[in-house]
Wavefront OBJ file of the C-alpha trace (Angstrom):
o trace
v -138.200 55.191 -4.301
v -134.736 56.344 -5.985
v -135.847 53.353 -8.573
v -139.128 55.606 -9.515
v -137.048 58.647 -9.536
v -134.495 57.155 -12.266
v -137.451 55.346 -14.651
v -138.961 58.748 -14.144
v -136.250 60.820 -15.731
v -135.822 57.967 -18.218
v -138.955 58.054 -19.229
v -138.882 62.389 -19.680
v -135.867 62.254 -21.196
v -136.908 59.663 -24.132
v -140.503 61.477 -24.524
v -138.370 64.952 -25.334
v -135.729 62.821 -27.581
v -138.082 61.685 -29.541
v -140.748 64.390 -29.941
v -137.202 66.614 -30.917
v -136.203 63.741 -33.299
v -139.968 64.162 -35.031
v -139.383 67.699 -35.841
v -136.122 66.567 -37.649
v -137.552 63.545 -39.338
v -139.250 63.268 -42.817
v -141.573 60.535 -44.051
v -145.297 60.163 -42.517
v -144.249 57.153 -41.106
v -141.542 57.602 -39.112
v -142.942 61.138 -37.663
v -146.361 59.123 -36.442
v -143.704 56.399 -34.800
v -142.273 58.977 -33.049
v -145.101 60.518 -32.016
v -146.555 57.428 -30.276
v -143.153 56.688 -28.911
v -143.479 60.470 -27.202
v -146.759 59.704 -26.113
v -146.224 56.118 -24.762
v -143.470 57.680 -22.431
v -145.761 60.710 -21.563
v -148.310 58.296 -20.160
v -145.694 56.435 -18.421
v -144.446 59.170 -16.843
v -148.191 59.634 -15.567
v -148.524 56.195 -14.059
v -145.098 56.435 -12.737
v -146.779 59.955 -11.207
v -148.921 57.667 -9.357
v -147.126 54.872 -8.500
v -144.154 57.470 -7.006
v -147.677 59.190 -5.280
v -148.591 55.871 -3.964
v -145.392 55.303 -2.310
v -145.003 58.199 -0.494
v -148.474 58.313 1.194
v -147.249 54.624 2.168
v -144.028 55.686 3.577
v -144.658 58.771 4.824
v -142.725 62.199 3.981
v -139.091 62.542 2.478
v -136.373 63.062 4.633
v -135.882 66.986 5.167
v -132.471 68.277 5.454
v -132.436 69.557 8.850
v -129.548 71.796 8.877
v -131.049 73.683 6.432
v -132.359 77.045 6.746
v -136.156 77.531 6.907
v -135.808 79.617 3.550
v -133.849 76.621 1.877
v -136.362 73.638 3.073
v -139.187 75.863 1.762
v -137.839 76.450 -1.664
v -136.987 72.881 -1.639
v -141.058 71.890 -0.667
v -142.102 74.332 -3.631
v -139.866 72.980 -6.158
v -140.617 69.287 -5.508
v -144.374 70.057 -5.285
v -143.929 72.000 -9.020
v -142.512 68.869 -10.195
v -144.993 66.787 -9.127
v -147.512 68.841 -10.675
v -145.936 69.370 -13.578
v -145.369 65.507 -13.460
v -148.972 65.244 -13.321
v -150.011 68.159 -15.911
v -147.587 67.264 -18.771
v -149.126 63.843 -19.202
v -152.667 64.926 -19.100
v -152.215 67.972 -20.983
v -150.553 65.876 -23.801
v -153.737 63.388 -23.792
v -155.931 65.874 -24.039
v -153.783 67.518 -27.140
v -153.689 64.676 -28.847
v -158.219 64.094 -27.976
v -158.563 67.858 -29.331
v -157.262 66.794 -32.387
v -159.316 64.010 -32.982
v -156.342 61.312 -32.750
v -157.001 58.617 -30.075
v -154.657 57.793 -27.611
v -153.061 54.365 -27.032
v -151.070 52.489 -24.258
v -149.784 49.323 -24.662
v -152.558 48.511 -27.677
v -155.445 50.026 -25.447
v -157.251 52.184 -26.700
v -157.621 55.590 -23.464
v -161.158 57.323 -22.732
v -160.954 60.496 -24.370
v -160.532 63.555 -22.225
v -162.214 66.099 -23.915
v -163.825 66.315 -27.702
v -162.460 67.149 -30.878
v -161.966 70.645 -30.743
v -159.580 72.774 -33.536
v -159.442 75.876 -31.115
v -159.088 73.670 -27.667
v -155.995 71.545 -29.241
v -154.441 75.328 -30.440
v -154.441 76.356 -26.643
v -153.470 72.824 -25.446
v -150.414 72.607 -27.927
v -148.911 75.980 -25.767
v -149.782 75.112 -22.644
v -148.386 71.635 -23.222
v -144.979 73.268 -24.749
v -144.774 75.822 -21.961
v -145.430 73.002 -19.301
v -142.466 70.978 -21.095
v -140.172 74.502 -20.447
v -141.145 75.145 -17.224
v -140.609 71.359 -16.418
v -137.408 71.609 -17.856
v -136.378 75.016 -16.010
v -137.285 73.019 -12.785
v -135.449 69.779 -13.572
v -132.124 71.968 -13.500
v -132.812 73.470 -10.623
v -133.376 70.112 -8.911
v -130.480 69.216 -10.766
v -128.449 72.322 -9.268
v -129.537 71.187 -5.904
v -128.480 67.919 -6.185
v -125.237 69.013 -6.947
v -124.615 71.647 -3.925
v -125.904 68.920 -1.846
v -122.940 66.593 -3.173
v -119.941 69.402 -3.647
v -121.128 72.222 -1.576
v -122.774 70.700 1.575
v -121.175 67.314 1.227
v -124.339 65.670 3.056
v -124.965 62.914 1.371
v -128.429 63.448 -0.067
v -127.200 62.811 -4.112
v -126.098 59.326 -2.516
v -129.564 58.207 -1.260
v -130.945 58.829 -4.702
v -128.250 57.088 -6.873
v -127.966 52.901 -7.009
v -126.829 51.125 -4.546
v -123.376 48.845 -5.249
v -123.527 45.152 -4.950
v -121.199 43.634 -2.409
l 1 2 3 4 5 6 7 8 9 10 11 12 13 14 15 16 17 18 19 20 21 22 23 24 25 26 27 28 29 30 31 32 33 34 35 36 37 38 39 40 41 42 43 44 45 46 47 48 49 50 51 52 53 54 55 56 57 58 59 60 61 62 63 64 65 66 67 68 69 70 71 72 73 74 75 76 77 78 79 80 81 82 83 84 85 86 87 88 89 90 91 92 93 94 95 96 97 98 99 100 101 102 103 104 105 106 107 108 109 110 111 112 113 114 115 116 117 118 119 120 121 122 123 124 125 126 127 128 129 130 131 132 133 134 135 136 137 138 139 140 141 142 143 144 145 146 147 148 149 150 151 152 153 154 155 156 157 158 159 160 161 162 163 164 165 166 167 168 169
């Protein structure tokens, strides 16, 4: 699972580098390279969505910090179930952007079913909703950031550990 996690974050973290590099970039060419490159790792955050949604109706539910207060473990349900959402919504909403506008979408060569038609007004609201998605994804990725940390400094228990690679022996 911490495998998922990690190609997850890669995979964010590359889509916003290079959809921040595009804005910086002259030249046609490089701007539509970059904007393929953000939407390649947009979709694979999507099937990673899935695979990482696979895995844990396969394994059952996370381990839940027990010592926790009620308050704490439901804050901690809510913000992982925003992510997931959000890891869900981003993708799609991006896919649908880029159908509004009348560009296709490709993974890997293949060409995607388009989500919805070419529509001007559509792809205005869709370009927001995708960059407000992208903040509030962000907002929540510090938080579960945060967390991680207090675990680690604060409540010493261990929980950063089970999500960071194991050493070889």
């Amino acid at each position: 699972m911490a495998i998922l996690h990690w190609l997850t974050a890669f995979c964010l973290v590359l889509a916003a580098a290079l959809i921040l590099t595009r804005d910086q970039v002259a030249g046609r060419a490089p701007r539509m390279w970059l904007l393929e490159g953000h939407r390649h790792f947009g979709l694979f955050v999507l099937v990673l969505f899935f695979a990482r949604v696979a895995l844990h109706v396969r394994l059952g539910r996370l381990r839940v910090d027990s010592d926790s207060s009620r308050f704490i473990r439901l804050l901690a349900i809510l913000t992982h179930v925003a992510l997931y959402a959000l890891l869900l919504a981003q993708p799609l909403l991006g896919w649908a952007l880029s159908d509004a506008q009348g560009k296709p979408v490709h993974l890997l060569g293949a060409t995607l079913p388009a989500l919805v038609g070419a529509d001007e007004d559509l792809a205005d609201a869709l370009q927001l909703w995708h960059q407000d998605a992208a903040w509030l994804l962000l907002g929540l990725i510090l938080l579960h950031i945060a967390a991680a940390l207090w675990h680690h400094f604060v409540r010493r228990d261990g929980v950063l550990r089970t999500m960071l690679p194991r050493r070889r022996r």
